[in-house]
N, C-alpha and C positions, 0 to 999 in steps of 0.2 A: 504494500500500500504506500501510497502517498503520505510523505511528511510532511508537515506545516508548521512554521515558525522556527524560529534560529533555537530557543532551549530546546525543545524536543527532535531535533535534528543532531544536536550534540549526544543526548540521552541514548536516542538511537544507534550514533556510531558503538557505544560504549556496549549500547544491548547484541548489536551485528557482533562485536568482538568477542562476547562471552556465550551467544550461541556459536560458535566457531571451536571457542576450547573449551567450554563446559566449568565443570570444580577445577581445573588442575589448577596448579601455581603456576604464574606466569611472569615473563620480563614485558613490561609495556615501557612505551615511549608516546609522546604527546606532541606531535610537531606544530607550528602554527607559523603564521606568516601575519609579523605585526597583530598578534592575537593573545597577549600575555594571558593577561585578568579570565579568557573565555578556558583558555587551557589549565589554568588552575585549577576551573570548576571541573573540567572532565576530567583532571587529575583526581578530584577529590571524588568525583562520580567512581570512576573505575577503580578506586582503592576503597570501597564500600560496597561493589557487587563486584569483584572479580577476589581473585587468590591472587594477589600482588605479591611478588616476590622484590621486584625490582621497579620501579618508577624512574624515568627519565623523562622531564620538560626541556626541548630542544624549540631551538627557529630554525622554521625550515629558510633553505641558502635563495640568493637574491634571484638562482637565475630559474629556481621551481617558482616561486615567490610572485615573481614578475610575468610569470602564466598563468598563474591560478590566480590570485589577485590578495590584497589585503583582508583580513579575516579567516583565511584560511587554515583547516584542524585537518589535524588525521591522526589516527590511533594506529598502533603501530607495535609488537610485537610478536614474541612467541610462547610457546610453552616451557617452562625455564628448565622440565628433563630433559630437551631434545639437545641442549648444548653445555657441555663441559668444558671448561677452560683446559688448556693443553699444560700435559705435564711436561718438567723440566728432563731431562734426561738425567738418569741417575745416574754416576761416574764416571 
């Protein structure tokens, strides 16, 4: 269906992102474009229905920015078992 209005279009990204991974724990990131104040709230949206493991508020760079336009959000993640930091080599 159809969304209507700027909060529930935020809401929504947030709800698309957690029917995608369900309970797991997950790493999100919040990109925006000249959009602080609107990413905070989906920061605080997604870390009250998702399994946040990780949280990242990032701006998105001048030359995605300057296509999509000012106000611009996107949610942005994965599910935080699918990746392991690499180990050192031991000796």
């Amino acid at each position: 269906g159809r969304i209507r209005g700027r909060m529930r279009s935020l809401r929504d990204i947030v709800e698309r992102f957690r029917a995608d991974v369900g309970a797991r724990p997950v790493c999100v990131a919040i990109a925006h474009a000249n959009a602080a104040d609107e990413a905070a709230r989906v920061a605080e949206d997604a870390q009250a229905r998702l399994a946040v493991r990780e949280l990242f508020i990032v701006e998105i760079g001048p030359a995605i920015a300057s296509l999509a336009g000012p106000g611009t959000l996107a949610i942005l993640g994965h599910p935080a078992d699918l990746w392991q930091p690499a180990r050192k080599n031991e000796g």
